[in-house]
Structure formats: C-alpha cells, structure tokens
C-alpha positions in Angstrom: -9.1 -9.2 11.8 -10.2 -10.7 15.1 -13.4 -9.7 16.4 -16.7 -10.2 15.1 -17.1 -7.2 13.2 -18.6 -7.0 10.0 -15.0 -5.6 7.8 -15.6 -5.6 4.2 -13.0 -5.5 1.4 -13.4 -3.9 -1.9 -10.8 -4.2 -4.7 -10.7 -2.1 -7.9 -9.0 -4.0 -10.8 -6.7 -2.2 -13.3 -10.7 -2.1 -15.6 -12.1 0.1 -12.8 -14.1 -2.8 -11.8 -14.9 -3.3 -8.2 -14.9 -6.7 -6.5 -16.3 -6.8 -3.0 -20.0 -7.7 -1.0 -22.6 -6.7 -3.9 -20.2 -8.0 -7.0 -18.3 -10.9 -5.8 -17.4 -11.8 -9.5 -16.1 -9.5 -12.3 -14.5 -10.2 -15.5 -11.5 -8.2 -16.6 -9.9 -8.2 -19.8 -11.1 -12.6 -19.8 -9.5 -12.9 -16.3 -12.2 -13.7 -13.6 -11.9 -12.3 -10.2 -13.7 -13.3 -7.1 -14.8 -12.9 -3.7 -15.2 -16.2 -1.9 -17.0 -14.9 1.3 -18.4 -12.0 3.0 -17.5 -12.8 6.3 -19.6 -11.3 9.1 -22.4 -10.4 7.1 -25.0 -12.0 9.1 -23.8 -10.9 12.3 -27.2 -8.3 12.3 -29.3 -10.8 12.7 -27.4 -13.6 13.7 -24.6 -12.8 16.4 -24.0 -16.0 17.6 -22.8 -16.9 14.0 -20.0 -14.1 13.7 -16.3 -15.4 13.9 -13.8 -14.1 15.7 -11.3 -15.2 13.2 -12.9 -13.9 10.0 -11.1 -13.4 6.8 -12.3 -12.4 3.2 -9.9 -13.2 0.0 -10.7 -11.7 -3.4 -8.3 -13.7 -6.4 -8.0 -13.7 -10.1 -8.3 -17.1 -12.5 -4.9 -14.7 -13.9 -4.4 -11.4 -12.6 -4.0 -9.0 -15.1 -0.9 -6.7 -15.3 -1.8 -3.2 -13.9 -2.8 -1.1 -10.6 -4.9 -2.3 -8.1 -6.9 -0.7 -5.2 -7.9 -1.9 -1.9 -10.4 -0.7 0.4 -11.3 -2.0 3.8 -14.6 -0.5 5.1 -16.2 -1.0 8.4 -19.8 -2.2 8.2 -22.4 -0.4 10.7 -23.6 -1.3 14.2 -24.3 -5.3 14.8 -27.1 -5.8 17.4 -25.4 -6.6 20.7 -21.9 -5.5 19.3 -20.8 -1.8 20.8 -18.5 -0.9 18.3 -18.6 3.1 18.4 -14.8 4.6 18.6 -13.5 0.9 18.6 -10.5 -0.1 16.5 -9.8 -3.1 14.8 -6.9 -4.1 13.3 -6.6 -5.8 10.0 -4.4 -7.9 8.0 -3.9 -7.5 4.2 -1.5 -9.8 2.2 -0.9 -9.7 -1.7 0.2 -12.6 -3.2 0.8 -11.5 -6.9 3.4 -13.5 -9.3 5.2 -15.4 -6.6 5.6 -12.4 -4.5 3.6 -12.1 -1.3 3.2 -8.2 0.5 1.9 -8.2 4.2 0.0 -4.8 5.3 -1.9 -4.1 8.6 -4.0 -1.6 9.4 -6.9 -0.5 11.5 -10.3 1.2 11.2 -12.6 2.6 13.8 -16.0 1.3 14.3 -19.3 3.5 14.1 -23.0 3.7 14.2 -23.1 5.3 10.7 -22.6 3.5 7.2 -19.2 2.5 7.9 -16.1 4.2 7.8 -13.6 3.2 4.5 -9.9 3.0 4.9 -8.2 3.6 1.7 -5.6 1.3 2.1 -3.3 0.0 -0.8 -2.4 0.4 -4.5 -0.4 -2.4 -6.0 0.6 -3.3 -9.4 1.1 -6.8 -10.6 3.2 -6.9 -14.1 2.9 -9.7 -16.2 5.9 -11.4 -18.1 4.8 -14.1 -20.4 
C-alpha cells in the first residue's frame, strides 16, 4: 500500500494456522512460516515513523501443498491520521513453486477495530 496506514495481513495455512501481527511464526506439518514485519504498527504513538511505502511478506521454509487464505485488515485510527471512509489500495502477490499471482485490492479506513477484507484463497501443490 502507500500511505501510512496501519494494513495488516493474516494468512491461514492449509493446518488452520494463522500467521499475522500476534503469531509471526507457526509451524505446519515441519514447514516454518513467517512474518518478517508488521509494518505501521507504531504509527499510534509514533507518526513520524510510519512509511509511506510499507509492505508486510509472510513465507514458508517449504510451503506445504494445500489451501491458503489471505486476509488484509485495516488497523483503527492513528493519532494525527483521518482515515474514516478512506480507501487504500493494496498489493498482494503469491509467489508459490515458481509461479507468482499479482492481486490488488482496497479497504476502507475506520475509527472502529478495523475493517477485514477477505481477500484470496490459493492452493500451492507440491510435486517432489
């Protein structure tokens, strides 16, 4: 995205384990997966440290074969940052076994506990 709002990705493996803010590692079936930053997340109480060029990127040591879920989910209210009935547009890519998927989408900003944008199911299938 490309404004200093706090967007946060979540990703359900095919275990049913979610990978996002609060559990940036999981372990699935031996494969780890990860979250390697939480962009934004200090824009609260530290504005002048939000990007406007954030991104987040969740990857596997090996994915495993199976579906996968994405959500994208709008954090609240940043002091100083009026993002009530604002929308931002996103960029998801999925790199998975040599093929690489490009999605975009957009969520609208609120007050509340942020809005969630349910936003793609992908399988990878392994062939050893």
């Amino acid at each position: 995205w490309n404004c200093k709002a706090d967007l946060d990705i979540y990703v359900t493996d095919p275990c049913g384990i979610v990978i996002g803010p609060r559990d940036k590692k999981q372990t699935c079936r031996g494969s780890v997966g990860t979250l390697d930053i939480d962009a934004n997340q200090d824009a609260t109480n530290h504005p002048e440290n939000a990007r406007t060029d954030p991104q987040e990127n969740v990857f596997w040591s090996k994915a495993n074969s199976g579906k996968y879920r994405v959500k994208i989910n709008c954090c609240p209210l940043h002091r100083g940052m009026n993002l009530k009935s604002t929308t931002i547009q996103f960029t998801l890519v999925i790199e998975a076994r040599g093929k690489r998927t490009v999605k975009t989408g957009s969520i609208t900003g609120s007050y509340s506990r942020g809005d969630d944008v349910e936003l793609k199911d992908f399988y990878v299938h392994v062939i050893d």
